[in-house]
N, C-alpha and C positions, 0 to 999 in steps of 0.2 A: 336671327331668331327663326327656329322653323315654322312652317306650315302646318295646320294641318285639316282637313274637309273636318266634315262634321261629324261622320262615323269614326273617325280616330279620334276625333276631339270626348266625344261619348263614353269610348272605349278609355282612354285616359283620365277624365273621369271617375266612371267606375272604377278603374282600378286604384284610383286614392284612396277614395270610399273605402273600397271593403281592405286594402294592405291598411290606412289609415286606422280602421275599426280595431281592427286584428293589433297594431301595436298600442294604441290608446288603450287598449282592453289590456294589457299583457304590461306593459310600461306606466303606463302613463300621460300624459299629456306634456308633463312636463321633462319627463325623460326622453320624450319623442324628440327628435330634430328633425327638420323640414329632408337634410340628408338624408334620414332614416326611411323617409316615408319615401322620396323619390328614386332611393337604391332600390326598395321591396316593388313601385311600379313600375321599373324600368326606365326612367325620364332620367331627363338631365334636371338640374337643379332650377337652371335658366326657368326651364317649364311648368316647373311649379304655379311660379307667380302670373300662369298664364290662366290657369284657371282659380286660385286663393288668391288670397294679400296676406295670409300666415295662415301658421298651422292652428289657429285659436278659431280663424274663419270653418276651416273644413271640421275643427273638429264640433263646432257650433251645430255645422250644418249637419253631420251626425248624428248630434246628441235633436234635433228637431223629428229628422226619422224616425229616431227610435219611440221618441216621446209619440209622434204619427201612427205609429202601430201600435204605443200600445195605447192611445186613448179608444182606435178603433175596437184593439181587443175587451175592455171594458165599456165601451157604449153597447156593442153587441152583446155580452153577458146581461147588464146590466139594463140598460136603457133602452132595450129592444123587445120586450113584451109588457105584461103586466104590471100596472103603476107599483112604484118602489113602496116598501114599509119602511117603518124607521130602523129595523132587525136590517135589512137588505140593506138600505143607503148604508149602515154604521158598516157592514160587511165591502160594501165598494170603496167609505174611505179607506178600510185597514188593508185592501187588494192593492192600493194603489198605492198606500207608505211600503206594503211591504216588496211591491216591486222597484222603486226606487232603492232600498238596502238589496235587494238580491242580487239585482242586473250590473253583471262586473262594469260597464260602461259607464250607466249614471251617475253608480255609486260614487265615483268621480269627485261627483259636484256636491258632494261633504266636503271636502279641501277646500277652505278659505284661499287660501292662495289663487287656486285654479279659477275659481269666480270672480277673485279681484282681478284675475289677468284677462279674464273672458269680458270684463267689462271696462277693459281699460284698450282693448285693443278693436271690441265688434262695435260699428257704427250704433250711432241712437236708435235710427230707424229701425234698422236690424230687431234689437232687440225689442222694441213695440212692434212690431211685427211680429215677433215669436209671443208675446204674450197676449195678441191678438187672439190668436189661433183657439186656445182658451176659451174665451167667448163665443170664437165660430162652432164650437160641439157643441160645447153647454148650453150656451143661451139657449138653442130652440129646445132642448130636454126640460129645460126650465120652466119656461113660456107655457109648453105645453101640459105640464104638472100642473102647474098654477089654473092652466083651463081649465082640465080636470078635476081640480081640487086636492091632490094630495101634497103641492108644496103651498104655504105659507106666501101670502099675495105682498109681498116684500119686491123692493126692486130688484129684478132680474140680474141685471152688471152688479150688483152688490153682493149679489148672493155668490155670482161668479168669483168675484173677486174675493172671496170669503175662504171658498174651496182651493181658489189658489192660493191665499197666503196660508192654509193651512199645511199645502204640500210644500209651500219654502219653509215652514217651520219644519218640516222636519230635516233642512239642511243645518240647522243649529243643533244639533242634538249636543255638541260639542258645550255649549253655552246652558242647556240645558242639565245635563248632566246626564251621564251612561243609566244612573242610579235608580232617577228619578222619571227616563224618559221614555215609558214604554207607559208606566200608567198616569203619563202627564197627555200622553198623545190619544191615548184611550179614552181620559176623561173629557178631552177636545171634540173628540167622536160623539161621544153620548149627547155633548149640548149641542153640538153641532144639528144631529140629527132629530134631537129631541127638540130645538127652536124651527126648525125649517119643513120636517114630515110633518104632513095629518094624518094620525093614524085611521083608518072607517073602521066599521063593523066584520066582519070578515065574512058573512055573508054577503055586503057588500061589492068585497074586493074580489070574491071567488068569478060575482057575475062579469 
C-alpha cells in the first residue's frame, strides 16, 4: 500500500471531490463506479479506500458541501439584515425547494433508491451529524427572531425541525404527485409562514 505526506494525501482528496462531483453530476451515483472515480483522479483502486469506505461516503460528503454553501448563500440574503416578514420567510422557503430541483447534484436525492442506499451504507453517527448541521444555522437565526419578536416563542429545535422536514418533503414529490405538488408545497409555505412570522407595523420594521 503506498505512502503518501499529507500534501499528496490533500491533493488526492481534492481530486475525488471535484472528478467525483463532475461524474455524480453527469452519471449518477449510481452509474458511477469506485473505478470511474479513481481512472478520472489518477489513483489506483487500492487508494480509494484510503480515504472513503464507498463511493455513497464521498458522495455524502459532497452532497454536505454543497448543502454548506448553499445554506451560507441563503442565511446571507436572507438572515443577515432586517427581521424577516412572512412575504420574505414564504420567499426563502420557495429559494430553497427551488434550489434543491435546479442543482444537477441534489436533484439526485429525488431517487428513492439513491437514499435508501445512502442510508444503508453511511454510519448512524454520520448521518446525525449531517442533520445536526441544521440546527447549528438555524437555531441562533431563530433564537434571535424570537428575542426580537418577529418569530413565534414556540420551541426553537421544533421549529428547526419543522423547516427541515419540510425540505424532505419535497424529496416525495413522487408520492406526492407531479399534478398536485407545486400548489401542495405553496400551501405548506403560506402556513408555515403564516403560524411561525409576526408580522409589525411597517413603520415599525422600517425602524
Amino acid at each position: 500500500m503506498p505512502r503518501f505526506n499529507e500534501q499528496e494525501k490533500a491533493k488526492i482528496r481534492l481530486d475525488l471531490q471535484q472528478k467525483g462531483k463532475h461524474l455524480f453530476s453527469v452519471f449518477g451515483l449510481k452509474k458511477t463506479s469506485i473505478a470511474d472515480l479513481t481512472k478520472a483522479a489518477g489513483i489506483a483502486q487500492g487508494t480509494f479506500y484510503l480515504f472513503y469506505s464507498s463511493k455513497e461516503e464521498l458522495y455524502f460528503e459532497l452532497v454536505e458541501q454543497e448543502e454548506e454553501a448553499i445554506r451560507g448563500q441563503l442565511g446571507e440574503a436572507y438572515f443577515s439584515g432586517a427581521p424577516l416578514t412572512r412575504e420574505s420567510f414564504k420567499q426563502f422557503l420557495r429559494d430553497s425547494l427551488e434550489t434543491m430541483e435546479c442543482n444537477p447534484f441534489l436533484r439526485q436525492l429525488y431517487d428513492e433508491e439513491l437514499m435508501e442506499a445512502l442510508f444503508r451504507k453511511l454510519p448512524a453517527d454520520k448521518l446525525e451529524t449531517h442533520f445536526a448541521k441544521d440546527a447549528d444555522d438555524l437555531l441562533p437565526v431563530i433564537q434571535e427572531g424570537q428575542r426580537e419578536g418577529w418569530i413565534r416563542s414556540r420551541d426553537p429545535e421544533a421549529i428547526v425541525s419543522l423547516i427541515r422536514s419540510f425540505i424532505l418533503l419535497s424529496l416525495q414529490k413522487h408520492l406526492i404527485g407531479s399534478e398536485r405538488y407545486r400548489e401542495t408545497m405553496e400551501l405548506f409555505i403560506d402556513l408555515i409562514a403564516d403560524g411561525l412570522i409576526i408580522e409589525r407595523p411597517s413603520e415599525e420594521v422600517e425602524k
